[in-house]
N, C-alpha and C positions, 0 to 999 in steps of 0.2 A: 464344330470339329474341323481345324484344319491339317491340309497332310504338309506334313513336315518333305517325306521321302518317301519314294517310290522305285521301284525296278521290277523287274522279273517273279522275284521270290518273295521280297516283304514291302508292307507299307509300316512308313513311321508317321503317328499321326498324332495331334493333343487331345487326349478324353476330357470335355469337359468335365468340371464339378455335375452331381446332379445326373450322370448317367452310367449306367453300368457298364463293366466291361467284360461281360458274359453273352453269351450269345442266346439273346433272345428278343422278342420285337422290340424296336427303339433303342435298343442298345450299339454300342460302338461298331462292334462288328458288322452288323444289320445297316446301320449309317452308312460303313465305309463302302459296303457293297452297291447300295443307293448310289453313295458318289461315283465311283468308280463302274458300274455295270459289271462287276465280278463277283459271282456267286463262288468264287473259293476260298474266301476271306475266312482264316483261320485263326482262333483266339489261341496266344502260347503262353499268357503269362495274364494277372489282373490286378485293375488297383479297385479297390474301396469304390461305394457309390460318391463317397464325399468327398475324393480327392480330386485334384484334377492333374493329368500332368501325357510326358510321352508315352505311348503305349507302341510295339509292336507286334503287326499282325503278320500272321504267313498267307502268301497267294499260291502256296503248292504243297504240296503233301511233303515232299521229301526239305522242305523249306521248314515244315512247322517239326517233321523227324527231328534237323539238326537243332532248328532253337531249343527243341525241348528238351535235349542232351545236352546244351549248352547251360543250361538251367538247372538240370539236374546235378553237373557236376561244378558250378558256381562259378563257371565261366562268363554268365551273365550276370552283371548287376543292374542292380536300383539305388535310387537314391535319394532319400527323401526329406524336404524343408520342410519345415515347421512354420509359418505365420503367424502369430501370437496378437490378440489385441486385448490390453485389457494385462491385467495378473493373473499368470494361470494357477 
């Protein structure tokens, strides 16, 4: 897991493949706060256990408020590659 970005309100970070990003032991979340020594690390969005890719977390209340209205009203995207091996 490396962190992309950090500040005040959010960390931007890569979930690898192979881990979750829900909050619960072992998971992203759980990680970030390891790294970091912040237990406020808030999940506002999630990818698949299979994918891997940026993920952003909230480090405040009114941080994970805005992402999540931002999300709600599609003001956030995702965007997601495909890697193919093989014919699918």
């Amino acid at each position: 897991m490396d962190i992309i970005y950090q500040d005040k309100d959010i960390v931007v970070c890569i979930k690898p493949a192979g881990v979750v990003s829900t909050d619960e032991p072992g998971g992203l979340p759980d990680l970030v706060r390891q790294a970091l020594g912040d237990t406020n690390i808030r999940t506002v969005h999630r990818l698949d256990r299979v994918v891997s890719g940026l993920m952003v977390l909230a480090r405040r209340a009114k941080a994970a408020s805005a992402l999540s209205r931002q999300i709600r009203e599609g003001e956030f995207e995702k965007e997601y590659l495909a890697v193919v091996h093989g014919t699918p």
